[in-house]
Residue, then its C-alpha position, 0 to 999 in steps of 0.5 A: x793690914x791687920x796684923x800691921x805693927x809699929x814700934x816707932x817710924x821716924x822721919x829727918x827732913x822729909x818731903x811729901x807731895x801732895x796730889x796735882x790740883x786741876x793741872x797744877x803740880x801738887x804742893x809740897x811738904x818739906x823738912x818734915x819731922x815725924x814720929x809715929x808708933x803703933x804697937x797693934x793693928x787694933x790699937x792707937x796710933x800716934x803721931x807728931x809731925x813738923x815741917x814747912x807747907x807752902x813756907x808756913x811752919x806747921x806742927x800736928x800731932x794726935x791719935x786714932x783710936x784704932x787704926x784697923x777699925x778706921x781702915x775697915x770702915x768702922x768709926x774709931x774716935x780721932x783727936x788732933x792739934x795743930x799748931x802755925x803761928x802764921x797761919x792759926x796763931x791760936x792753934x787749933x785742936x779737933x776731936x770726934x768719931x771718924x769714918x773712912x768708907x767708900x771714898x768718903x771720910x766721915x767726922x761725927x761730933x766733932x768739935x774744933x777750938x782754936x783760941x775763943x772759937x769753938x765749931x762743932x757738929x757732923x762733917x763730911x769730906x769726899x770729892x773735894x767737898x766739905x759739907x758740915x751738918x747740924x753745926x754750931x759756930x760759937x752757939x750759932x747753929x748752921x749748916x753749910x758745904x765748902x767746895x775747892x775745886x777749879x782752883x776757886x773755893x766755893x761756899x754755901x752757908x744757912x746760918x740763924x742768929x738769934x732765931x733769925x734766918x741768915x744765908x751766905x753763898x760766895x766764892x774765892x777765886x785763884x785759892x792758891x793765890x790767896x794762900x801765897x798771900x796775893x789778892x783773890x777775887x772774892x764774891x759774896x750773897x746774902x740773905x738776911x730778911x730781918x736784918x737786910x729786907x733787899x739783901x745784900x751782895x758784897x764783891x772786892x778781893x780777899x788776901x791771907x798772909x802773916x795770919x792776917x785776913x784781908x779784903x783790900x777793896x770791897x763794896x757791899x750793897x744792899x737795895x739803894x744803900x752802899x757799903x765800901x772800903x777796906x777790911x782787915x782781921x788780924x789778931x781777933x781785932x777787926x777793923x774797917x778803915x777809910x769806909x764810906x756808908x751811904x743809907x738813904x739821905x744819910x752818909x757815913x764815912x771814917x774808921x771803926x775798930x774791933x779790938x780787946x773786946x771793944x768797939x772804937x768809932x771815928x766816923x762822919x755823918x752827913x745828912x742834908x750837907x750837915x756833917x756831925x763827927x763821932x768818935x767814941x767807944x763801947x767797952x765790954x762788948x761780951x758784957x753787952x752781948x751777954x746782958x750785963x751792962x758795958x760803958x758807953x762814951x761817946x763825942x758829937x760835933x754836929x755845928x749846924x745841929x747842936x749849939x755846942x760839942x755834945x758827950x753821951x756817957x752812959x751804959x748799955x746791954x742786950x738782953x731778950x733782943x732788946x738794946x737797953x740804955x741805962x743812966x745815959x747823960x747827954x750834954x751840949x752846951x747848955x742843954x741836958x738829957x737823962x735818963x733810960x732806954x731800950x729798943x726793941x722790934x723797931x720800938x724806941x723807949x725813953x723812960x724816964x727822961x729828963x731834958x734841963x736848959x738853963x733854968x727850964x727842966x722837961x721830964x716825963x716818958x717818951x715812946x718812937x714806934x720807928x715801924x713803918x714808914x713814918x715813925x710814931x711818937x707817944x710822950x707825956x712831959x712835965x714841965x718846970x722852971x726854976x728861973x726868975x721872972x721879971x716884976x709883974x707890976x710896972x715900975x713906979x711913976x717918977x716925980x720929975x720936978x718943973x725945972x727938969x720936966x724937960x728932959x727927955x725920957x731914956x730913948x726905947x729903941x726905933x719904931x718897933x713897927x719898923x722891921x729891920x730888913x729881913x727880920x720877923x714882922x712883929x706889929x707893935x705899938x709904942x711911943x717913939x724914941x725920944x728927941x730933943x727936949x720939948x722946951x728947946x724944939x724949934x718953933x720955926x718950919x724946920x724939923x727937929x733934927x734927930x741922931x740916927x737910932x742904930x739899926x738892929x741886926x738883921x735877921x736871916x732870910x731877904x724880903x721884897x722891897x717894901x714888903x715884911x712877908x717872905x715869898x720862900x717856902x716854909x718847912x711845914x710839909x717835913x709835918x708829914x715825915x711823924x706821927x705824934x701824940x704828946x701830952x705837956x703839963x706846964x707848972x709855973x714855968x719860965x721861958x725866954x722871959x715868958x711865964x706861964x702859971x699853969x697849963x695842959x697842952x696837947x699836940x696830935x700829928x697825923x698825917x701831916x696835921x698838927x693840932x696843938x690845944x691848951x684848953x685851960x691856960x693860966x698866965x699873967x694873973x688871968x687866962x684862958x685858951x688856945x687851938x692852933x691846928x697847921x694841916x700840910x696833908x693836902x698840896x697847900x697848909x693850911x692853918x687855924x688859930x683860936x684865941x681867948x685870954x681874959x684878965x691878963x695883966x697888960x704891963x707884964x704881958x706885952x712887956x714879957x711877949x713883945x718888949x711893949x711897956x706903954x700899957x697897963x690895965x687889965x687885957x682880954x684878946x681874942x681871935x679866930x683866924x684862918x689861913x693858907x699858903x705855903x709862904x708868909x705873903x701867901x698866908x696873910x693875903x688868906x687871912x679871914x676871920x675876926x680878932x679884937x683886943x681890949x684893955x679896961x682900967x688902965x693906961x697909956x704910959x709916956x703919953x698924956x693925951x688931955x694934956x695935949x690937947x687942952x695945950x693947943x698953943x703949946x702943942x702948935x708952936x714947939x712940938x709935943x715929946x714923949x715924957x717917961x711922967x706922962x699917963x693918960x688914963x682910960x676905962x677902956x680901950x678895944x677894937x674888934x676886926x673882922x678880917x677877910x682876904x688879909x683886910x682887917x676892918x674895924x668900925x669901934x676903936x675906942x679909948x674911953x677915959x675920964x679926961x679924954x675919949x678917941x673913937x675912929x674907924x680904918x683898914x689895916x691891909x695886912x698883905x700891904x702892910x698899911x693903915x688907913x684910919x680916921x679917928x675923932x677925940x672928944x676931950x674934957x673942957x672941964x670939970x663941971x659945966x653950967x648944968x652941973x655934970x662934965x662937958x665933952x667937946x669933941x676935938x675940931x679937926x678928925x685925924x686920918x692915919x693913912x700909908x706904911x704901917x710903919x710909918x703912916x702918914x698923920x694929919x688932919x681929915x680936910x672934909x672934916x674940917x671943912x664940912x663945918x668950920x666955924x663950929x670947928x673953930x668954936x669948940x677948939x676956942x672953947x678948950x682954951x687953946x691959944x689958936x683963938x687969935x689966929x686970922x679964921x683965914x688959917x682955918x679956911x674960913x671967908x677965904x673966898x674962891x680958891x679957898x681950902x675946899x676948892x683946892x684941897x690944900x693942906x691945912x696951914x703949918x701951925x696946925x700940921x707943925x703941932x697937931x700933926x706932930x703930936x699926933x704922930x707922937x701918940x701913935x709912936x712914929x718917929x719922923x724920918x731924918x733928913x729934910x720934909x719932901x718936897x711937893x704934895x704927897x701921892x696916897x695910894x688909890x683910894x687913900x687921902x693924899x696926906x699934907x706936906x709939912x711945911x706947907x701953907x694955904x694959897x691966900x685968897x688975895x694978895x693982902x692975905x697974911x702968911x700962917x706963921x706971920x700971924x701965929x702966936x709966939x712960942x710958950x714957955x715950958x708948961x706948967x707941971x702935970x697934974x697926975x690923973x686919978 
């Protein structure tokens, strides 16, 4: 061999056969083309080849640097290139030192190219075994072996991708079938502990035909989360269609594409049965990996999430092992985020963030630690508004003249006690919508017949009948699910009408505790502070509120909150309040603590309390309205509640005023959602008395409220009037009303055996038709349509039974005259206001 020269072999439409493989006859090279010289032994050899391998077109042509040297065992350096459109559609060229000793052919630093691949490193090839050393796959270094025997291709794979440890092991079955373009069996493991902590196994079929790598069915799983589908590669573009992921309470399912340096997504996500479709694309995917920015654009339609279709645009690289975002825009609908991020080791970090709604703008910086299992949140946040508020004065008093004095003021909705059925409870008071005019209601027995209001519309949710609390669970326990610690500055904002002139508040969740403080809170002229903390660490929430404003102004405020415009002044609340239970009706039925309100230098608009009062007859015989005009003033008007198991006790309800004072005592069972009261007004019988200073009289007959919270049941406290009836009867003569010709019978005076006391039945029409309404008006309870109910009216236990409109005392004899027989006839309209001072 060492004196073996070529000039020049050729060869026309040749044919080899290759070595049978386990039994099988050995494949076939056909039509082969070659061309080969070697001029000496020590010199190159050269060569090309064409031909047809398994119906594949394959072309190779190259050099051994010295062919003698090879075959004597030395190294001789080799270079090749290989050309298939169907099976290397880019080619591919191999250069290095070969060695051929012993049976074992020996490739040093070799390195391989086909297209933008680049494979390089130490190899060996000896009993149907390749194993290759110290190598590098597109700067990604690995070590591996790759056995073809048995007619299954085995392989073993150690690979580190950024640093990090990968380990591939597997095998391909019936290796002739899938290079005659059929499905192969296909098995693979892999180890990845910073990338996939339980591993991963994937197993399914695997085709190679028209240059196209294929695996028809797959499925790949990894603990708990699953990965299945098709996969194909084609072309240096990757795609998986028709893929269904499911990690953990997460689903994923749709197509994703690698292609022309690209990443194209049409996918769904479905967590708790709420889809949210995605699609989008990440250009510029070398630019991202290799640390220069690629546009972002991306679409979501999360219905059940977001209030509208949202865009993400925006541009991200990696870079040192972190992802970083750079001037990314989110909208949906109205809502706006900006800003950067980078993540990193499980770190997410959002610096700066600005997140805008409408007029209300949110900016600051924001860090998630997604280590663990339970992430942690750090935020500090800035707060502004550019919206407008409403005017913090109340709108000016009108000048209604006499001859229109009876027209009704704009009617203000139904009783705001009243929850629609399943709405929020919210606990209100406000004078009623506004009926007929007060000079055209009715004198007779009658009520005045009223439209119906139109029922808002419920909300979501049911509630028991007669009941406003909810039995179903609330969501607090989804508290332990994130840690958080975010610190928000509010400076002069503005939100759903609610303004805040300025305040820090902090919220601290741990463990399923939140603890929102604002210790320094400035709002509606005044301020103060507030403490609620909502603890879902143990089996049952629990929860505390403590509150303490002072010097709001009232008008703005309930307007702003509640949608309340009946009182103005200057307000102070205060409340420390405890509870729990993991439902509503559970939460109120706990309460304990103490609350009270009160309002100084004020007034109750709509509503003239002396008026009324002084205006007996008026009152008694047509009715009393609510008149936008009207206004009582007070000084003071407060409670203090002590509350325990859902009760709410108070012994101080006071409205003091220079025209007329009202102090009363009660119950509100807030589980229950009643009230039981008994209040007493004092009122001014004039200006100045015979010893020179203002006389008070206390009004006659004490008022009880008693039932519903919504609609209570309003009359006169029978004992109260009964315990002394003549002096009753004094002081109500004495205030100049019109009931100074009434038979004393009416108010159960000398009516002998049988009377008001012995049988406990209501007081007579004139004083249930008149004082009982207006009463009714002034704590804003409408009366139901429909007729009166029939028969007396059954109280709870322990409340007073209240009286049936309509109802008349039972005469002691026969000749007793009935209440409306003697009754005086109805007053014209009264005389205008005078406007209190």
């Amino acid at each position: 061999m060492q004196q073996l020269t070529l000039d020049k072999l050729h060869v026309r439409n040749g044919t080899v056969i290759l070595p049978e493989s386990d039994g099988a006859p050995g494949k076939r090279v056909t039509g082969l083309d070659l061309d080969a010289t070697l001029p000496h032994a020590d010199g190159p050899l050269t060569f090309e080849a064409s031909g047809s391998y398994d119906g594949d077109r394959v072309a190779a042509s190259g050099s051994i640097g010295s062919f003698a040297q090879l075959l004597a065992g030395g190294p001789s350096s080799v270079k090749l290139a290989l050309r298939s459109p169907d099976l290397l559609p880019d080619g591919a060229t191999i250069d290095g030192a070969a060695t051929y000793k012993d049976g074992t052919l020996t490739l040093a630093e070799f390195a391989a190219r086909s297209g933008a691949h680049t494979l390089s490193g130490n190899a060996t090839y000896a009993d149907d075994t390749l194993t290759i050393a110290q190598g590098s796959f597109d700067k990604t270094p690995f070590a591996g072996r790759a056995k073809l025997a048995d007619g299954a291709l085995t392989v073993a794979v150690n690979a580190a991708i950024d640093g990090k440890p990968v380990g591939i092991t597997g095998a391909l079955n019936q290796i002739d079938q899938f290079f005659a373009g059929g499905e192969a069996p296909l098995a693979l493991k892999v180890a990845a502990p910073d990338y996939l902590p339980a591993g991963a196994d994937l197993s399914g079929t695997a085709t190679y035909k028209d240059g196209a790598f294929a695996l028809p069915r797959f499925t790949a799983a990894s603990g708990a989360d699953t990965l299945s589908g098709a996969a194909l590669y084609k072309d240096d573009a990757l795609s998986l269609s028709g893929f269904t992921a499911k990690l953990g309470e997460r689903t994923i399912a749709g197509d994703a594409t690698y292609k022309d340096d690209a990443v194209i997504l049409d996918v769904t996500v479905t967590e708790d049965g709420k889809p949210a479709k995605i699609a989008g694309s990440v250009t510029a995917i070398d630019k991202l990996l290799g640390g220069e920015p690629a546009p972002i654009k991306i679409t979501i339609d999360a219905p059940d999430r977001l209030p509208a279709p949202a865009s993400v645009d925006g541009a991200a690289y990696y870079k040192d092992d972190t992802l970083v975002l750079t001037g990314f825009t989110a909208v949906s609908g109205p809502y706006r985020l900006t800003g950067n991020g980078t993540y990193k080791d499980d770190i997410l970090v959002l610096d700066p963030i600005t997140a805008a709604t409408g007029e209300q703008t949110v900016s600051g910086a924001m860090t998630a630690n997604l280590a663990g299992d339970v992430p942690t949140i750090t935020a500090t946040l800035n707060a502004t508004s550019t919206g407008q508020a409403k005017d913090a004065a109340p709108p000016p008093e009108q000048t209604v003249p006499a001859e229109k004095a009876k027209t009704p003021a704009p009617p203000t909705g139904g009783n705001p006690l009243a929850a629609p059925p399943g709405s929020e409870t919210e606990i209100a008071i406000a004078p009623p919508a506004a009926g007929i005019p007060a000079a055209e209601a009715p004198a007779s027995e009658a009520p005045a017949s009223k439209a119906p209001a139109p029922k808002p519309a419920a909300k979501p949710g049911t509630r028991d009948s007669g009941f406003g609390w909810r039995a179903e669970k609330i969501g607090v326990l989804a508290l332990k699910g994130v840690n958080a610690d975010i610190t928000l500055t509010l400076d002069q904002a503005v939100h759903e009408g609610i303004r805040i002139g300025a305040a820090t508040v902090k919220a601290t969740l741990a463990g399923g505790k939140l603890t929102i403080a604002a210790p320094d809170l400035k709002a509606y002229g005044g301020g103060g502070s507030l403490n609620l903390v909502i603890d879902a660490s143990g089996p049952a929430p629990a929860y505390s509120l403590k509150l303490a404003l002072a010097g709001l102004d009232a008008y703005p405020f309930l307007r702003d909150v509640a949608d309340f415009t009946t009182i103005e002044g200057k307000a102070a609340l205060d409340a420390d309040l405890a509870a729990s239970g993991d439902s509503e009706r559970a939460m109120v039925s706990s309460l304990n603590g103490s609350a009270s309100f009160n309002f100084t230098d004020g007034a109750l608009r709509g509503l003239n309390v002396a008026n009324m009062l002084r205006t007996l007859t008026t009152g008694i015989l047509t009715g009393w309205q609510f008149k936008q005009e009207a206004k009582t003033v007070f000084n003071k008007f407060g409670a203090s509640f002590k509350i325990a198991s859902g009760q709410a006790v108070t012994d101080d309800l006071r409205l003091l005023g220079p025209l007329v004072s009202v102090g009363g005592a009660g119950t509100v069972d807030i589980p229950a959602q009643r009230l039981k009261f008994r209040v007493n007004p004092f009122m001014l019988a004039s200006v100045e008395g015979q010893s020179g200073k203002n006389n008070m009289l206390g009004f006659p007959v004490p008022i009880a409220v008693a039932g519903p919270w919504d609609n209570p049941a309003i009359y006169p406290d029978i004992v109260g009037v009964l315990e002394n009836p003549v002096a009753a009867y004094s002081q109500l003569n004495a205030l100049g009303g019109g009931l100074i010709s009434m038979p004393t019978n009416l108010l159960g005076i000398d009516t002998g055996d049988g009377g008001l006391v012995e049988k406990s039945v209501a007081v007579p029409t004139a004083i249930t038709k008149g004082v009982l309404g207006g009463i009714g008006q002034v704590l804003g309870v409408k009366k139901k349509d429909g007729a009166a109910p029939q028969g007396q009216a059954v109280a709870p236990q322990g409340e007073t039974a209240p009286p049936v409109p309509g109802e008349t005392a039972a005469p002691a004899s026969g000749d007793a005259a009935p209440a409306e027989a003697e009754a005086p006839a109805a007053a014209q309209a009264p005389p205008p206001k005078r406007r209190p001072r």
